[in-house]
N, C-alpha and C positions, 0 to 999 in steps of 0.2 A: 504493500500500500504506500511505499515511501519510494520516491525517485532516486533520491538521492543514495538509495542501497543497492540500485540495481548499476547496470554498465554493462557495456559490448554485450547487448543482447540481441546485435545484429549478427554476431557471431554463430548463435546456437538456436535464432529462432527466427529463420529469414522470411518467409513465408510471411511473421506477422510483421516483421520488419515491414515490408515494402509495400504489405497491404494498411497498414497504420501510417506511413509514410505519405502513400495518395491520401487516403482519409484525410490526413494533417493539411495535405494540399489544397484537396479540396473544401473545409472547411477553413480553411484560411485567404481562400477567393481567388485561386491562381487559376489564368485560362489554361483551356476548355473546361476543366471539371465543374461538377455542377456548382460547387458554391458560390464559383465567381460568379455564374449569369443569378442565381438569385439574391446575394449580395449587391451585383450590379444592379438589378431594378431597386432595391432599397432606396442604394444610395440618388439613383438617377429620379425612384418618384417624390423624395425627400425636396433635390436640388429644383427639379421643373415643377413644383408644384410652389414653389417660392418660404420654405420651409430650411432656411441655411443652417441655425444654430444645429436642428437635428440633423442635417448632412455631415456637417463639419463633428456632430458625435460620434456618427456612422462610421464615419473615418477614423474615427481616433478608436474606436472598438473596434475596425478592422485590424488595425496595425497593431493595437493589444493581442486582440485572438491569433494572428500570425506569431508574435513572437512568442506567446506561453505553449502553443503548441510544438513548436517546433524547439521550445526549451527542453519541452517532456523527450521528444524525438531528439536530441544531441545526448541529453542525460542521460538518458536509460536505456538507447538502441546503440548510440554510440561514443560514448565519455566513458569513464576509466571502471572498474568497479569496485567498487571502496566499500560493498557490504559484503564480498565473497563468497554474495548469493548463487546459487546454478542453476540454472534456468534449461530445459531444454523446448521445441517446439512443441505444438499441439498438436493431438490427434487430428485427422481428418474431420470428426464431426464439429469442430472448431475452424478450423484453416479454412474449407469448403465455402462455408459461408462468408468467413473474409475474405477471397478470391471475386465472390458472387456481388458482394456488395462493395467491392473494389470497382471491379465492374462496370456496375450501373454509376461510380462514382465519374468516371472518365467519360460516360456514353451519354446515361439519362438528364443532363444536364443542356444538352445541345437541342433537347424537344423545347428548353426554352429561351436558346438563341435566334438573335435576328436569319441566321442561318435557314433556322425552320418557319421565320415568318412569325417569330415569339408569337407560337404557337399555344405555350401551357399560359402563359400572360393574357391572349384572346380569351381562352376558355376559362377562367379565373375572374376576370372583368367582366362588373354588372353592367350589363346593357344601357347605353346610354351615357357609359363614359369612358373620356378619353384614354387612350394608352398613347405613353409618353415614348416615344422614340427612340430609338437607342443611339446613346450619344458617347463618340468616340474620347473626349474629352475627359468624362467619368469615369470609363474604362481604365485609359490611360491612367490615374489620378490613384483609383483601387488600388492596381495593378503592381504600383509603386510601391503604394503604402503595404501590403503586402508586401513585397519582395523586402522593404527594408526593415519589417519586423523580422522578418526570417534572417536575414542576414545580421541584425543584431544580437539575436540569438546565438546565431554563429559565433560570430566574435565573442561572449560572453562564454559561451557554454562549449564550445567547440576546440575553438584555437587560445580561448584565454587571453585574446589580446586586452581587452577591458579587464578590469578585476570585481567583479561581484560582490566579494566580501568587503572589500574597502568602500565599495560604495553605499553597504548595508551599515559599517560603520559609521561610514559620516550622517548618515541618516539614519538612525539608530532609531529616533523618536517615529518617524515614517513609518519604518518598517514595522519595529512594533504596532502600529495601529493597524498596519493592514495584515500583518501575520496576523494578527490577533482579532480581523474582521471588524476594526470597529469595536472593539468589545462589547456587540451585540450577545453573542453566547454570555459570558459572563455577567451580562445585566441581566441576560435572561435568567440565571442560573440564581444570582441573589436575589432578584424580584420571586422565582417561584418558589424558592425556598422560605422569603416572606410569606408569599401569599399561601402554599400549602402548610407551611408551621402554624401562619395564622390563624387561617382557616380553618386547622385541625384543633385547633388551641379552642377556637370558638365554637367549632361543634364537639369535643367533649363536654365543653361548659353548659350547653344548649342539653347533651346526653344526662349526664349528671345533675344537672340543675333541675333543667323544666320538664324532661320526659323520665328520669328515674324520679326526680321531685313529684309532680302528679301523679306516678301509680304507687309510690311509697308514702303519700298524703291520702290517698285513695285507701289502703289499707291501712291505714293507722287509724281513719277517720273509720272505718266499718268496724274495726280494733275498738276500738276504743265503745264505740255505739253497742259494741256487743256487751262491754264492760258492764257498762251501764243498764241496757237493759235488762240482761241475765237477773238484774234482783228481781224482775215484774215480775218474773215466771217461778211463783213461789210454791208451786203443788197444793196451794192451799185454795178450795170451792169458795173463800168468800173473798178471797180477792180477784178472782174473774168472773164474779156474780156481781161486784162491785166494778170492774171496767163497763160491764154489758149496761150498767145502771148509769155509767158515768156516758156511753155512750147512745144510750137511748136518751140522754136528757139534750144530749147535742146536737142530734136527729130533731130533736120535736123542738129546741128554741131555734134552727135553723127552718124548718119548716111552717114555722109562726112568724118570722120574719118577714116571709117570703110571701105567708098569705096577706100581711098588712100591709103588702104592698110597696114592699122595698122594691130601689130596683135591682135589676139582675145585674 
């Protein structure tokens, strides 16, 4: 999972060598492969639709995804190996399909060049509006930018003429924030562990308080009532001769109430 452990794995695993290598290609926008022509329209319906800031984005993500790609491809198919990992190729049911999808990488690309009449661009586009041209200008411009991320990589990762580590030193503070993403994970990491400690803090107290509090008030309070009545029930005939009396008197003033005409 680490680049930086692997090296000369062009050596021992060619096949994906040079089918990761187009991939790299192509998704870094070099012609013919497919990624330049739908990179190309990006950046071309970005610029003719009067849309500069996100052209000029476009382009600067170009030249980024050329050079971290093609960092991976110097690192780890072709730089030194400094984790003295061994690596050998993949079986066929692996290689096969990188061959396959190498492939369409070099080929299905051209269904959406001016070649074909930017043909998948036609069929793509709602009715009713315009497609923008292909303009040789753009092309050129990619095409550049691309090749110079690739070749900075080079130079970084390749031949060593740049020094990467001196330049992670002088930007020490840089690096940290984007090694470290922003240190979005780690806010994420204290915030949830606020929010679930808290969270758990307050539904034990919620547990313990108010739902074990009501059924242990629930049964104290029926506890207790029992306490209490248990003396009514004395086995003796004239004390439930005397409730029947005490509640036939409360029948008959509640029923004389009613008939003088209280209201209901």
């Amino acid at each position: 999972q680490d680049i930086r452990r692997m090296g000369q794995l062009a050596r021992t695993m060619p096949v994906t060598t040079w089918t990761f290598v187009i991939g790299a290609l192509a998704l870094s926008g070099i012609p013919p492969l497919s990624g330049f022509w739908s990179k190309d329209e990006i950046l071309l319906g970005a610029w003719a639709s009067g849309h500069t800031g996100l052209y000029v984005l476009g382009t600067a993500v170009a030249f980024l995804t050329a050079f971290y790609m093609f960092r991976l491809v110097f690192v780890a198919f072709f730089g030194p190996n400094h984790g003295g990992l061994h690596a050998h190729e993949s079986p066929a049911v692996m290689t096969v399909p990188l061959l396959v999808l190498a492939l369409l990488s070099v080929t299905v690309g051209l269904v959406g060049s001016p070649l074909a009449g930017n043909a998948f661009a036609h069929y793509v586009t709602a009715p009713g509006v315009a497609h923008h041209q292909a303009s040789p200008a753009i092309m050129a411009v990619s095409t550049l930018v691309a090749a110079a991320g690739i070749l900075l990589a080079w130079a970084f990762y390749q031949r060593r003429l740049l020094d990467a580590e001196g330049i992670r030193r002088r930007f020490a503070g840089l690096y940290a924030l984007l090694t470290h993403k922003y240190y979005v994970d780690e806010l994420y990491a204290r915030a949830g562990a606020v929010l679930v400690d808290g969270g758990a803090r307050v539904l034990e107290w919620v547990d313990l308080k108010v739902v074990n509090g009501a059924v242990n008030g629930v049964a104290r309070f029926t506890g207790r009532s029992g306490e209490r009545l248990r003396y009514t029930e004395d086995g003796q005939v004239q004390t439930y001769a005397f409730y029947v009396l005490v509640g036939a008197a409360v029948l008959a003033a509640a029923a004389l109430y009613l008939a003088l005409g209280a209201p209901v």
